[in-house]
C-alpha positions in Angstrom: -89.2 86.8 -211.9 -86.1 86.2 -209.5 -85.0 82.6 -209.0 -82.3 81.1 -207.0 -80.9 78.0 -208.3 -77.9 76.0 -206.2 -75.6 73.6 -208.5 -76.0 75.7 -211.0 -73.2 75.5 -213.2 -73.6 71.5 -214.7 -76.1 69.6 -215.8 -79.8 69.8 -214.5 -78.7 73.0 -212.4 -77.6 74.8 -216.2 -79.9 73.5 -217.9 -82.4 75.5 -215.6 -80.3 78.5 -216.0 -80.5 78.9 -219.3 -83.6 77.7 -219.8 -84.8 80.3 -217.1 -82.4 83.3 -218.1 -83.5 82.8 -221.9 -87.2 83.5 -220.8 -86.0 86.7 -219.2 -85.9 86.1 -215.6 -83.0 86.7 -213.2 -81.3 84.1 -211.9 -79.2 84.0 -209.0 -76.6 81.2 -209.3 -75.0 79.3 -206.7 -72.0 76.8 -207.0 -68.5 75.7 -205.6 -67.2 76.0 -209.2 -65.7 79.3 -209.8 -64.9 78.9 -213.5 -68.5 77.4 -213.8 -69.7 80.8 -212.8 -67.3 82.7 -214.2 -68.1 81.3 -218.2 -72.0 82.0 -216.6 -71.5 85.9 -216.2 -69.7 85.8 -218.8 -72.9 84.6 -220.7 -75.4 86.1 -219.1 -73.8 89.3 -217.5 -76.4 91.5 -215.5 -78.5 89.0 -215.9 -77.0 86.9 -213.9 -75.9 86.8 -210.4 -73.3 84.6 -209.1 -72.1 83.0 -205.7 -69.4 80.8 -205.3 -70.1 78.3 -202.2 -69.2 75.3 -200.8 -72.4 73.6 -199.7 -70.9 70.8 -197.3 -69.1 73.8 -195.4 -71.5 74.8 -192.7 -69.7 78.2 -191.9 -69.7 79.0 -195.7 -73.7 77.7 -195.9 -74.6 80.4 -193.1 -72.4 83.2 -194.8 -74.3 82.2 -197.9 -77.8 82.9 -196.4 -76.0 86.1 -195.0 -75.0 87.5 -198.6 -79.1 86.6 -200.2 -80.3 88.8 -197.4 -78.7 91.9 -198.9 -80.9 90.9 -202.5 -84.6 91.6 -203.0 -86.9 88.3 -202.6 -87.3 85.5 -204.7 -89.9 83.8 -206.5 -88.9 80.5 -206.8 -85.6 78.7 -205.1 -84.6 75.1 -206.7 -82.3 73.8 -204.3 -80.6 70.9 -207.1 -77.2 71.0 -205.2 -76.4 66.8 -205.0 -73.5 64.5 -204.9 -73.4 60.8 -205.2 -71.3 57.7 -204.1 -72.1 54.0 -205.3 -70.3 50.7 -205.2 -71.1 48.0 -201.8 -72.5 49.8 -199.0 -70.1 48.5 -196.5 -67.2 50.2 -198.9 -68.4 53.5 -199.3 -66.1 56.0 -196.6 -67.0 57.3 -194.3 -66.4 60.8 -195.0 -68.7 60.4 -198.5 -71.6 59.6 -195.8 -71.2 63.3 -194.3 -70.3 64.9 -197.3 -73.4 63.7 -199.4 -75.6 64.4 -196.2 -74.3 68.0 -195.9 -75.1 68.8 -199.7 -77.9 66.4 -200.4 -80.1 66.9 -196.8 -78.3 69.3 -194.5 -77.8 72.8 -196.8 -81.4 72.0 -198.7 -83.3 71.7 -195.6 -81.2 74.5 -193.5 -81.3 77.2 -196.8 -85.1 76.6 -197.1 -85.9 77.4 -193.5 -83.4 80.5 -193.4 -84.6 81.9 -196.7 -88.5 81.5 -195.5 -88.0 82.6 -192.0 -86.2 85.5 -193.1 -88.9 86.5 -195.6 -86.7 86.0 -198.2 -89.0 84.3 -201.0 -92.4 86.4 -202.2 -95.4 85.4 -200.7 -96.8 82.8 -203.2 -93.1 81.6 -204.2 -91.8 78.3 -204.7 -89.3 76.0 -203.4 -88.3 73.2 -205.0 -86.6 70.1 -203.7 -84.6 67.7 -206.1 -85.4 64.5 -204.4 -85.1 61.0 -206.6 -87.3 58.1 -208.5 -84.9 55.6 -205.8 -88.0 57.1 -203.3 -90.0 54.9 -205.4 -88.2 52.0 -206.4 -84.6 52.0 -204.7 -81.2 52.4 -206.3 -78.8 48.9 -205.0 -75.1 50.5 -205.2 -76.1 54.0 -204.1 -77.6 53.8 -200.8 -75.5 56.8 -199.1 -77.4 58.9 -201.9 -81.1 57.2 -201.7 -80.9 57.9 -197.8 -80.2 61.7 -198.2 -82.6 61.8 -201.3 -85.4 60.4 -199.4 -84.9 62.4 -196.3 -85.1 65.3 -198.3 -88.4 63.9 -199.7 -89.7 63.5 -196.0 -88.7 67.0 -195.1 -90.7 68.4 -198.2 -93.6 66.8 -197.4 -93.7 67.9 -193.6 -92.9 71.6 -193.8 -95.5 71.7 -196.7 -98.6 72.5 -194.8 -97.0 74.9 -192.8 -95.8 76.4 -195.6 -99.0 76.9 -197.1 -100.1 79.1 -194.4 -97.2 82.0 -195.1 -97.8 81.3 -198.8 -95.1 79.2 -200.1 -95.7 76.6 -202.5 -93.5 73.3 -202.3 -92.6 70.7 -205.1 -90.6 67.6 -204.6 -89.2 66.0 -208.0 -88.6 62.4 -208.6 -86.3 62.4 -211.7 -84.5 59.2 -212.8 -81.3 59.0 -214.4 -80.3 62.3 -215.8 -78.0 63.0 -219.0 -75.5 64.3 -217.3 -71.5 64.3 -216.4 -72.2 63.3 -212.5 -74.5 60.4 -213.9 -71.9 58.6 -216.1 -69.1 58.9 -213.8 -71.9 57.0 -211.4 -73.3 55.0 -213.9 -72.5 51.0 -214.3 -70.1 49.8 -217.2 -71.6 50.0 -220.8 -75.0 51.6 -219.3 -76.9 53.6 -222.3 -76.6 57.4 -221.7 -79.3 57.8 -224.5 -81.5 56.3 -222.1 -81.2 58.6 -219.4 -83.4 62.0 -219.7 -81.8 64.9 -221.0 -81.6 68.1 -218.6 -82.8 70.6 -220.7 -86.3 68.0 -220.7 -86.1 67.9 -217.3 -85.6 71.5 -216.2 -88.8 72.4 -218.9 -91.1 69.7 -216.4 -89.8 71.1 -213.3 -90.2 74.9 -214.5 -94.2 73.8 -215.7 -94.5 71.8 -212.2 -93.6 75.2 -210.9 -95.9 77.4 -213.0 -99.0 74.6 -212.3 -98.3 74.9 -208.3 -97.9 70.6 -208.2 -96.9 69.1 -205.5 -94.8 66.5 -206.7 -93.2 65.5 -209.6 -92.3 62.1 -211.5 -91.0 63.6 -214.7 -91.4 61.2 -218.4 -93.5 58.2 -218.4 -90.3 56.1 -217.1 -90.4 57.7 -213.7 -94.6 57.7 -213.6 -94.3 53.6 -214.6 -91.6 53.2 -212.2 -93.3 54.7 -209.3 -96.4 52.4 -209.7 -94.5 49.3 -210.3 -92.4 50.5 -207.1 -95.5 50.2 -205.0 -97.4 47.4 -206.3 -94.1 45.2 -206.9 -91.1 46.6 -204.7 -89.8 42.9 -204.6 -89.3 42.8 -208.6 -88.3 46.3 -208.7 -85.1 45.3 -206.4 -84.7 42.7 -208.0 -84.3 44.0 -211.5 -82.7 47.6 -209.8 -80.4 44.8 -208.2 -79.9 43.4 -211.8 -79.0 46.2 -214.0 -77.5 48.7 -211.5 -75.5 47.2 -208.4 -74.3 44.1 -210.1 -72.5 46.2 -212.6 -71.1 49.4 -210.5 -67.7 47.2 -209.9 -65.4 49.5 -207.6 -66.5 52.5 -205.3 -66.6 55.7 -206.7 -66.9 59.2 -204.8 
């Protein structure tokens, strides 16, 4: 099986890596890290393929789509590419707005309709969007990255049917906080990392999601819990997202 994975170098988008390359299957990586990728194929050598690109750059997105045309199809494409701000929404820059909405929603939705309409992904492949559990219950302190997270969702969910008609199969994820690097430089003062799922258990729920053909995705029991109390509750879920998130970010961070 051929799989394209974008952000693939740190956490959730290595995790899959491995997780994928260890079963056998080739893996065509995609980051803006060059020494990322270079330690990969160093790794994983022909089995492994690497791209360095620069997501928020829309001249180096459309080269990108350019180069994939040249490989055979894919079966599945995880497009996990995503960068944060937090702190008050009236001090985040403006430039973190376009950048996070060029990574996050832009390259996503504009790689998934150039690798489909150019019959680049097998006829009952996969793509996979890496929304977020703030679709559910909101994330006070991060609202740059909740609004490209949830358009994302929103795209996912209307190019689905039409999807289904040429044979692609879509899955949105709704992960929570994530063991990762990007999370703790995002994360309030003194938060728990422990708490926070660890990649490799995330990337083995998004690669069954993929195998069962779902839809959607709230991976661990915290996300499924938080999604229900999201709906039934949203006023206490701001409230207590208000609590133990935005009142500690302290400065802006980008």
């Amino acid at each position: 099986m051929r799989v394209l994975i974008t952000g693939a170098v740190e956490g959730l988008g290595r995790a899959l890596c491995d997780q994928l390359l260890g079963n056998g299957h080739f893996v065509t990586a995609i980051d803006y890290n060059n020494e990322g990728l270079a330690e990969l194929d160093q790794i994983w050598g022909d089995k492994i393929s690497t791209i360095a690109a620069d997501l928020s750059d829309r001249a180096e997105l459309l080269n990108l789509l350019e180069k994939l045309k040249t490989d055979p199809p894919f079966d599945w494409v995880i497009l996990n590419a995503g960068i944060s701000a937090t702190g008050r929404f009236e001090d985040i820059p403006a430039n973190a707005y376009q950048k996070l909405l060029r990574i996050n929603t832009e390259a996503p939705m504009i790689m998934a309709a150039g690798l489909a309409g150019s019959n680049m992904i097998n006829k009952g492949g996969s793509i996979a969007f890496i929304s977020s559990l703030s679709h559910a219950t909101g994330y006070p302190g991060a609202s740059v990255y909740c609004a490209s997270k949830d358009a994302i969702s929103a795209y996912a969910k209307s190019i689905r049917p039409a999807c289904a008609k040429i044979g692609l199969h879509i899955l949105t994820v709704y992960p929570g906080p994530v063991r990762t690097n990007h999370a703790e430089r995002h994360a309030p003062k003194g938060a728990d990392a422990s708490k926070r799922m660890a990649p490799e258990v995330l990337a083995a729920h998004i690669v069954t999601a993929l195998k069962g053909k779902k839809c959607r995705l709230y991976p661990g029991g915290v996300a499924k819990l938080s999604r229900v109390l999201g709906k039934l509750a949203p006023n206490t879920m701001s409230r207590l997202m208000r609590k133990i998130i935005y009142e500690k970010l302290g400065t802006t961070r980008f």
